[in-house]
N, C-alpha and C positions, 0 to 999 in steps of 0.2 A: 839558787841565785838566778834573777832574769837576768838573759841575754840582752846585749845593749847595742843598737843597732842606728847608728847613724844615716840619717838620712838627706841629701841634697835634693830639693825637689826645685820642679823650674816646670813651662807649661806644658812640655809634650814626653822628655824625659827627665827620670829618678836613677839618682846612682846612692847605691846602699853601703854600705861601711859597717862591719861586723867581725867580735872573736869571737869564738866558743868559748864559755867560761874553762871548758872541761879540757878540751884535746888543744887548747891555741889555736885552731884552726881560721884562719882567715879568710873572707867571702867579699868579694866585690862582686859588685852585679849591678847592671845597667835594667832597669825596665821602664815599659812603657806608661803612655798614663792606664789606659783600660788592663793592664795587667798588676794595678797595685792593690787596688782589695782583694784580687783571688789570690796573690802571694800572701798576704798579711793572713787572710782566710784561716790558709792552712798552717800559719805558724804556729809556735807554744807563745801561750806570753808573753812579751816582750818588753823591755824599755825602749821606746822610739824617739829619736833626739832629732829634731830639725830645729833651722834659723827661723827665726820669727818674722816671714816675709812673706811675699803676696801668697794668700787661698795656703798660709797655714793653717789657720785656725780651724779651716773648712777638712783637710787632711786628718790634723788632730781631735776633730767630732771624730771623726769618721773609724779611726784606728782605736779611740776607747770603745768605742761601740763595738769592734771585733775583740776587746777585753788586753787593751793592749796600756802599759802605763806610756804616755806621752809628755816630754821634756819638751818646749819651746825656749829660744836661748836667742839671746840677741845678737845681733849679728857683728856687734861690736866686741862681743866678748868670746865666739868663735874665729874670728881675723888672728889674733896671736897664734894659733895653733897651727894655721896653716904653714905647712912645710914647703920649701922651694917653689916652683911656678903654679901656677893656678887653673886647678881645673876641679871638673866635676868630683873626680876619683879625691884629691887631696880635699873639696870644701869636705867631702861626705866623709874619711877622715879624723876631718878637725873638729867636726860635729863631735866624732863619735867618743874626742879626746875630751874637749870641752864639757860634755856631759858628765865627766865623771870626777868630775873635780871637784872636793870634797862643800868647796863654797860659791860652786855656782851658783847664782840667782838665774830661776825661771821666768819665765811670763805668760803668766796667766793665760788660758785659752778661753777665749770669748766666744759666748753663744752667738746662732742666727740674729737675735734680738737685738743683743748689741751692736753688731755690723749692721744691720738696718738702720738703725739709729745714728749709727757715725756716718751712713751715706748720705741720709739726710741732712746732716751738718756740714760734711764735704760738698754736696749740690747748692745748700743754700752760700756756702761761704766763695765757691765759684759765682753764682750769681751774680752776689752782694760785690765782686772784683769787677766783673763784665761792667754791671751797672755804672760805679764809680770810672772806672774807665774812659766808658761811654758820653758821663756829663764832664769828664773833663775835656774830652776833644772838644764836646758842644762850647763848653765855657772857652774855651781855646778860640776857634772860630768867634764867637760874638768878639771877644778882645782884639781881634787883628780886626773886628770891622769898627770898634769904636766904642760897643757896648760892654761893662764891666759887671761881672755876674758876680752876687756877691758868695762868699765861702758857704759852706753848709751843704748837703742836697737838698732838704725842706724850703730854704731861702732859694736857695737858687733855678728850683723848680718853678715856685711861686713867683718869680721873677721872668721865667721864659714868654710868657703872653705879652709884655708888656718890650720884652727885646725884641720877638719876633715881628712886631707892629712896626718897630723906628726902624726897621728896613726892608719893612713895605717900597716898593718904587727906588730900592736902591741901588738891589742887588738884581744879579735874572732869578728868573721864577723859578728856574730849577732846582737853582743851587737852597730858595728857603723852601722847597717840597722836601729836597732832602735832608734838610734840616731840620725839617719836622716828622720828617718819619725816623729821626735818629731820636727824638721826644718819644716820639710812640714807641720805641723800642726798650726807652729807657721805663715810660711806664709798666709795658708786659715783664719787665723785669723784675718792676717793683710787685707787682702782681704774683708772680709766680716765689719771691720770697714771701708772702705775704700766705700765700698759701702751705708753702712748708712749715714756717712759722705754728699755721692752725693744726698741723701733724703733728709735733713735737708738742704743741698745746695737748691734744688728744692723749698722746703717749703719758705729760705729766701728771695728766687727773687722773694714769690707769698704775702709777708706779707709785707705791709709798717715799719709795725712799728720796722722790723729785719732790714729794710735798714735805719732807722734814730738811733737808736744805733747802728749800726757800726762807726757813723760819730765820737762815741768814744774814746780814744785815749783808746788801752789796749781790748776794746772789740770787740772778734771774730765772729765767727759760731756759734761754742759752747755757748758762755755766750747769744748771741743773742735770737738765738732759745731759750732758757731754760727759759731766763728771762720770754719772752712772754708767753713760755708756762706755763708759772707757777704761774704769775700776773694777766694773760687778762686785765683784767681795768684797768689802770695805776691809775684809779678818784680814787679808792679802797681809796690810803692813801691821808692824808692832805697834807705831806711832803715827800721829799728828806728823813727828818732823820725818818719819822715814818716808812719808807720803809725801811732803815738802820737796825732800831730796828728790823723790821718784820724778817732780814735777821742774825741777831747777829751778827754785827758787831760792835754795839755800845759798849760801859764799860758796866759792873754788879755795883749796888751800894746796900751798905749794911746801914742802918743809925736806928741809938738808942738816945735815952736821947739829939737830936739835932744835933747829928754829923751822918753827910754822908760820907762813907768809899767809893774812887773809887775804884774797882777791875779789872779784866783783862775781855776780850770777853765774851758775854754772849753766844755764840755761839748754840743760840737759832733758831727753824725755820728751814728751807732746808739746811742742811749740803750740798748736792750737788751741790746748786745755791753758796752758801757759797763758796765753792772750785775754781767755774768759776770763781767766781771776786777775 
């Protein structure tokens, strides 16, 4: 039987959480970061339990690769377990309880590939915020001075030469240099998604499984890439709807004394995959 070995991880210290199958013997231990592969190194086997939180996934490469079984657990589903006040010693712990629970759900550990591919999504979908931001001040500004930018970024863009003209001689000079260089900023925005965009292009014609969801009716680039990146194994779920669920898009149900109440989206899971579809 592998030893089951709970783990807290955070960026400079690890606190571990372990019994001996054999004597009960219990191990807390605190280590460093440059001390956690030459511990694991010299372990036997192990099952390794952490939360599914930042530079897991990067830990959990890293500990199969020393031949170790690794559990990743959501961190919502580690919370009940925690006993009294909160620290290092009790998450690592609740880790180590919550692993062992005969119905835990895991989560997947995603390759380098896939975190490349959600960065990409994460920087372009920052971008795509900055940008719209940016032309709503602009749009903001022309409206106090008189000029009505109409909705859209395409329109409204197309519309900027034609605002920036009717307050030639109206305003000082300064105030439209800066307003034109808040244009230019929103172009190099537009630029630089445009550019991610031809990444994620690249990525799709190098991955099969981004050209057989396209054959979708409704799915893009965007929903494409994300999905895979964010699923890998499609085997992962039983179903269509347990993939549903995973994405919150199914109803919430509430039920007492025999009655099940349906409620609206559970809108549980990737809110950003959520958005694609």
């Amino acid at each position: 039987m592998l030893a089951v070995i709970g783990l807290d991880i955070a960026k400079r210290c690890f606190q571990l959480h372990s019994v001996d199958p054999e004597t009960g013997e219990i191990t807390k231990l605190k280590l460093k970061r440059a001390e956690m592969v030459p511990f694991f190194s010299n372990r036997q086997p192990s099952v390794v339990a952490m939360e599914a939180c930042g530079s897991s996934h990067h830990w959990a490469r890293q500990l199969r690769a020393l031949g170790h079984e690794v559990r990743l657990i959501a961190t919502k589903f580690v919370k009940p377990f925690v006993k009294g006040n909160k620290n290092d010693a009790a998450d690592a712990r609740a880790i180590w309880e919550a692993a062992q629970r005969p119905e835990m759900r895991f989560v997947p550990v995603k390759t380098e590939a896939q975190q490349a591919i959600l960065a990409l999504h994460t920087m372009r979908d920052g971008l795509v915020k900055a940008r719209t931001a940016q032309l709503h001040q602009l749009r903001a500004v022309f409206y106090e001075l008189g000029f009505a930018l109409p909705e859209g970024r395409h329109w409204c863009v197309k519309r900027l030469p034609e605002a920036f003209a009717s307050l030639e001689n109206k305003i000082p000079a300064m105030a439209i240099e800066a307003m034109r260089d808040q244009y230019q900023l929103i172009v190099q925005l537009s630029e630089r998604v445009d550019a991610i965009e031809r990444k994620l292009e690249a990525f799709k014609r190098s991955d099969e499984r981004c050209e057989r969801l396209l054959q979708i009716p409704g799915v893009g680039l965007l929903t494409a890439t994300s999905i895979v990146a964010s699923v890998g194994d499609a085997e992962e779920f039983s179903s269509g709807r347990e993939f549903a669920a995973w994405l919150g898009v199914v109803p919430r149900h509430s039920g007492t004394g025999g009655r099940v109440r349906i409620l609206g989206m559970s809108k549980q899971g990737n809110s950003y995959l959520r958005t694609m579809l």
